[in-house]
C-alpha positions in Angstrom: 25.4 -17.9 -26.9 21.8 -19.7 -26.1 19.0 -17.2 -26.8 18.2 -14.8 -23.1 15.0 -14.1 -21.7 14.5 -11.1 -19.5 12.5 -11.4 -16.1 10.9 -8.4 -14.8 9.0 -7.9 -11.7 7.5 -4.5 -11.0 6.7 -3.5 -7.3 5.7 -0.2 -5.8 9.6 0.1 -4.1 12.0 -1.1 -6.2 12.3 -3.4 -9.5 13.5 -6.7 -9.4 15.1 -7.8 -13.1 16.5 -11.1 -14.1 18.4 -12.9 -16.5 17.9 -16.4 -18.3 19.4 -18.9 -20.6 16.1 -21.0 -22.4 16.3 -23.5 -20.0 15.5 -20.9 -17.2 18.6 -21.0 -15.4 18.9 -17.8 -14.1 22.3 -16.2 -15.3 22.5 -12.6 -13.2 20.2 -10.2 -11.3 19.6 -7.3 -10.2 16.8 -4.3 -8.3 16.2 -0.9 -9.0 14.3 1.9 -6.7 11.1 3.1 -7.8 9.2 5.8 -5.5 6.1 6.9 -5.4 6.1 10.0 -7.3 7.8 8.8 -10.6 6.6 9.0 -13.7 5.6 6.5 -15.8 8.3 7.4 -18.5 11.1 7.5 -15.8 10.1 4.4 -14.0 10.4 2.7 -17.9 13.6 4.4 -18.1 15.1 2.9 -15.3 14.1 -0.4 -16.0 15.8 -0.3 -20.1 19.1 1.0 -18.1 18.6 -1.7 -15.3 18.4 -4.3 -18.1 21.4 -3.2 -20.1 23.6 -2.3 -17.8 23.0 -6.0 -16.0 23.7 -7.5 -19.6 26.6 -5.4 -19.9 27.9 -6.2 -16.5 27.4 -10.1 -17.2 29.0 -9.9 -20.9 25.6 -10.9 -22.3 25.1 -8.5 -25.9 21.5 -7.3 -25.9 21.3 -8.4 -29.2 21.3 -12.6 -28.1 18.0 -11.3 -25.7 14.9 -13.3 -27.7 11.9 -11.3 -25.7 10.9 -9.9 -21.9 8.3 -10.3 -19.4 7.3 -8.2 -17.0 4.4 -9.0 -13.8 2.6 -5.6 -12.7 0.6 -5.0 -9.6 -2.7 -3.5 -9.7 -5.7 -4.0 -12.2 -4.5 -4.2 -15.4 -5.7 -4.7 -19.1 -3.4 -7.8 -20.2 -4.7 -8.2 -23.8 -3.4 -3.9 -23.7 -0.3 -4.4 -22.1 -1.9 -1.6 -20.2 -1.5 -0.7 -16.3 -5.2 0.4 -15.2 -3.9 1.4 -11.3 -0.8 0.8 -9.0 -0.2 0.3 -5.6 2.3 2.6 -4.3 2.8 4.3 -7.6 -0.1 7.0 -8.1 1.2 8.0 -11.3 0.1 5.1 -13.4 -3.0 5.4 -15.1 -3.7 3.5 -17.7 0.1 3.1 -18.8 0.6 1.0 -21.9 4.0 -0.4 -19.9 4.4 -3.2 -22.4 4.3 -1.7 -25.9 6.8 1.1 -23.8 9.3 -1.3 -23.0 9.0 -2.6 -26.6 9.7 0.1 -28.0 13.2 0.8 -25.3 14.2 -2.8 -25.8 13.2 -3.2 -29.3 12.3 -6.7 -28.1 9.1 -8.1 -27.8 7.7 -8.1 -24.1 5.3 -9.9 -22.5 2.9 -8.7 -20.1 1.1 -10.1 -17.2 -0.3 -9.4 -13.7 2.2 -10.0 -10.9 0.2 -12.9 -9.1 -0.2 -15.3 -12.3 3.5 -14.0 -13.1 4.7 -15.7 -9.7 2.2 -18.7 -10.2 3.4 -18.9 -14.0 6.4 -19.4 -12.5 5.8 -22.2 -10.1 3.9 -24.0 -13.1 6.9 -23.6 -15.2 10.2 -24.9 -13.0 8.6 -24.9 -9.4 6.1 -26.8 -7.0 3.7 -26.7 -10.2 6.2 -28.2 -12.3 4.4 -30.8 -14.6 0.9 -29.6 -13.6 -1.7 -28.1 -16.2 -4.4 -27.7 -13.5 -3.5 -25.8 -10.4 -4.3 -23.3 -7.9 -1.5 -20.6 -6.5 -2.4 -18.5 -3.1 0.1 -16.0 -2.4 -0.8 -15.0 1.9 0.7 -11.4 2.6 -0.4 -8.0 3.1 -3.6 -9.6 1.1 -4.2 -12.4 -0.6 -3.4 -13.0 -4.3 -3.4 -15.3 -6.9 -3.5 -17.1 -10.2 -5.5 -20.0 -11.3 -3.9 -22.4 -14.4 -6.7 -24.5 -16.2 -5.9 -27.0 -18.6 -2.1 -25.6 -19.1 -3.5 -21.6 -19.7 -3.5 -18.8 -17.5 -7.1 -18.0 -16.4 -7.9 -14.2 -17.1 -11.9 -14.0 -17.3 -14.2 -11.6 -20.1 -12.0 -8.6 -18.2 -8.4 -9.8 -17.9 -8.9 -9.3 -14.0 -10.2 -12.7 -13.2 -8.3 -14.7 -9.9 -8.8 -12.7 -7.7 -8.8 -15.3 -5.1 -8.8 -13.1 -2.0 -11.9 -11.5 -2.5 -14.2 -14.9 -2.3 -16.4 -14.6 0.6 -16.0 -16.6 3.1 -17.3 -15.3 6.3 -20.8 -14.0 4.9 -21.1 -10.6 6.4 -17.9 -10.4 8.2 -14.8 -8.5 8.7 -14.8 -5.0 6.2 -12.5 -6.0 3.3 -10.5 -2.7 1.5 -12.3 -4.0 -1.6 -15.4 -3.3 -0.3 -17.0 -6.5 0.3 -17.7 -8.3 4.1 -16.2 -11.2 4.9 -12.8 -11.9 2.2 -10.6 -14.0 2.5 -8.1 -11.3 2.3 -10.0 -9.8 5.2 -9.5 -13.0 7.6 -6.7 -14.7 6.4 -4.1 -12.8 5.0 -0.7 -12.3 7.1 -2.2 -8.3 7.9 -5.4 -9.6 9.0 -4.1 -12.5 11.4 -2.2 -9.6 12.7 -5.3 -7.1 13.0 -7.9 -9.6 14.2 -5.3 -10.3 17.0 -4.4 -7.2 18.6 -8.1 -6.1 18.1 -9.3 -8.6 19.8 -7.1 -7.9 22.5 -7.4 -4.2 22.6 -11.2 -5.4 23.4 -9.7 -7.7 26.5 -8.9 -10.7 25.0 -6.6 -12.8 27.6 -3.5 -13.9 25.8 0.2 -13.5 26.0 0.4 -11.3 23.4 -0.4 -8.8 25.1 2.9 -8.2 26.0 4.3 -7.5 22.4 1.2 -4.9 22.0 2.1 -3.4 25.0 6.3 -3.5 24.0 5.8 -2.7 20.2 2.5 -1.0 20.1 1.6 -3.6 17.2 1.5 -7.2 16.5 2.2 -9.0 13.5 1.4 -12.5 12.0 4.6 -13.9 13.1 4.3 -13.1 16.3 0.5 -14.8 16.6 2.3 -18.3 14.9 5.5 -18.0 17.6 2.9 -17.7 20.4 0.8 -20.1 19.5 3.7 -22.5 18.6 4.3 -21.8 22.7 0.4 -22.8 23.3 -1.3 -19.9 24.0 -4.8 -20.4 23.3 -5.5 -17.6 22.0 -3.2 -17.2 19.8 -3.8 -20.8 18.9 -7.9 -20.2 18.5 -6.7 -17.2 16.2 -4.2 -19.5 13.6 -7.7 -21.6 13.5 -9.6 -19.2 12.1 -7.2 -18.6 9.3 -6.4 -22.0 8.3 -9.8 -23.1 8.4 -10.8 -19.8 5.6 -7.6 -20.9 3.9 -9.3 -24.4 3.7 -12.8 -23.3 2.2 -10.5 -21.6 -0.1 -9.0 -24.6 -1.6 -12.8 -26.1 -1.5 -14.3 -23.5 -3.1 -11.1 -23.6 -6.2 -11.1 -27.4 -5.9 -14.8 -27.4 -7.0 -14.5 -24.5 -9.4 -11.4 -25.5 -11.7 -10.9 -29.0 -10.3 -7.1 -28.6 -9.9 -4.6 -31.4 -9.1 -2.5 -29.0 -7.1 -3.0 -26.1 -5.2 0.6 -24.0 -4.4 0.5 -21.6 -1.0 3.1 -18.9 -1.1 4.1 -15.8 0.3 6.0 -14.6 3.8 3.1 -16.1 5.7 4.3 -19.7 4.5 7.2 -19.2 6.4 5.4 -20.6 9.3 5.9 -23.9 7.3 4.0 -27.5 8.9 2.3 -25.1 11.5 0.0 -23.4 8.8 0.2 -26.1 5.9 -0.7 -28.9 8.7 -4.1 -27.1 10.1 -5.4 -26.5 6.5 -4.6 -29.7 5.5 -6.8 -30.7 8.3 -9.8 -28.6 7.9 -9.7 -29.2 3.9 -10.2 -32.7 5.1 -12.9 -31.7 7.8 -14.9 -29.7 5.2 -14.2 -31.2 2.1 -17.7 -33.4 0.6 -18.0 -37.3 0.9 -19.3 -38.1 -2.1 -15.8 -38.8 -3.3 -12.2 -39.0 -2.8 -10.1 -36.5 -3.9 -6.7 -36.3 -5.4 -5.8 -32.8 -5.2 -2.5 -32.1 -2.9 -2.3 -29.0 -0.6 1.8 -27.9 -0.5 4.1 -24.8 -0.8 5.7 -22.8 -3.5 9.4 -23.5 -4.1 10.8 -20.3 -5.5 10.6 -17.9 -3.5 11.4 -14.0 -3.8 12.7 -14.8 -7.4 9.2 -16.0 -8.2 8.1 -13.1 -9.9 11.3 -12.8 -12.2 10.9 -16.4 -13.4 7.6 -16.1 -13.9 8.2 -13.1 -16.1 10.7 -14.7 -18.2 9.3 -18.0 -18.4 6.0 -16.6 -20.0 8.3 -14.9 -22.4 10.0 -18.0 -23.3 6.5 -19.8 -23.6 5.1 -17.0 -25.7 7.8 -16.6 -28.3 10.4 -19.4 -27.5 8.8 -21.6 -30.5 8.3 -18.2 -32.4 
């Protein structure tokens, strides 16, 4: 049998885990629960019995497994293997997840942040394929990300560089859960479409959307697309304002790292030609004179199973040739 790789994807409610032949085809998969209060040691637990017991359900001997990856959320110390925090899981503090897994697997494992996981991943068989300079935004509950520079992952001094949502850019603006004013993850993530919306319109804004607040006591980001797919103008001035901060975005990382692509995923790209379209458009409207540019604007190809590929594919390119 052709040597395996192992894909893992850590999130704060379950655990996605994959299987792959060396050419990244993916062979079986699988999720496991995680909740809040689990320890460290238990969570690690149920990933090694997730792992072998998807072998063993596939016919695939542990033994033809060449190495692991696994993408973690949170800050993390990647030269440690080390989890610094976690969202949704409390209980990890400073959890050397990598060497632990070793240790279950008796494999080696590699370890990585969940954002350059899933843009590892797009570099490696997705809309990246072929590129060794590119940008990946992923537009949810915040905006993440991963920046690949000359065929590397970028990690910075701290091995917490890329943290793309966090460049300013709305000086003084909207209160970011970082900290800072004016995010991008504070103006243009899916969340914050939704929250600049129904504040605005718990202030009196005039827009059909104030029927869904008043139906579902919330709105969300798809709901500020649909309507202003229909024309409102609100929710049309609204879609603005975050493609145009999604479009200094690619300015700011097109002048910074000079990519050739940059790769937009996440639910929020779901609302396909509608978002792409308007960044495309203010990227243009912004974007310098002085010369033309080559870099292309598109979406990510993978999917949910970004994460999983990622993983394994960065265990392939770390000890594939090894």
């Amino acid at each position: 049998m052709s040597e395996i790789y192992i894909g893992i994807d850590l999130g704060g409610t379950n655990i996605k885990i994959g299987c792959f032949d060396e050419k990244l085809n993916l062979l079986c998969k699988t999720s496991v629960t995680t909740e809040a209060q689990m320890e460290p040691k238990v969570v690690v637990e149920r990933i090694n019995a997730g792992t072998r017991n998807l072998l063993a359900d596939n016919n695939i001997l542990m033994e033809s497994v060449k190495a692991a990856g696994i993408g973690v959320p949170g800050p993390s110390n990647v030269e440690n293997g080390m989890i610094i925090a976690a969202p949704n899981l409390p209980l990890f503090k400073n959890v050397p997840i990598r060497d632990m897994l070793s240790e279950k697997f008796d494999k080696p494992v590699v370890f990585e942040n969940d954002a350059n996981v899933a843009c590892w991943g797009e570099h490696a068989v997705g809309a990246g394929k072929g590129i060794d300079n590119m940008v990946f935004f992923t537009l949810g509950t915040g905006i993440g990300g991963g920046i690949i520079s000359e065929g590397k992952l970028l990690h910075g001094f701290n091995n917490n560089a890329t943290e793309l949502g966090h460049l300013i850019v709305r000086p003084g603006g909207r209160v970011c859960g970082c900290g800072q004013k004016g995010c991008a993850e504070a103006h243009a993530s899916a969340s914050s479409t939704a929250a600049r919306a129904q504040e605005a319109i718990e202030a009196g804004a005039e827009s059909s959307l104030k029927k869904v607040l008043e139906a579902n006591k919330q709105i969300t980001c798809k709901d500020v697309f649909e309507h202003a797919k229909a024309g409102d103008k609100f929710a049309t001035e609204t879609v603005e304002e975050t493609a145009k901060c999604l479009a200094i975005l690619c300015i700011d990382l097109l002048h910074t790292t000079g990519p050739e692509r940059i790769v937009f995923a996440g639910g929020m790209i779901a609302a396909g030609e509608q978002l792409l379209g308007r960044i495309k458009h203010y990227y243009e409207e912004y974007l310098w004179t002085l010369k033309a540019e080559k870099t292309e604007i598109c979406f990510a190809t993978l999917g949910e199973d970004a994460g999983i590929i990622g993983a394994a594919a960065l265990a392939l390119h770390e000890t594939g040739n090894k």
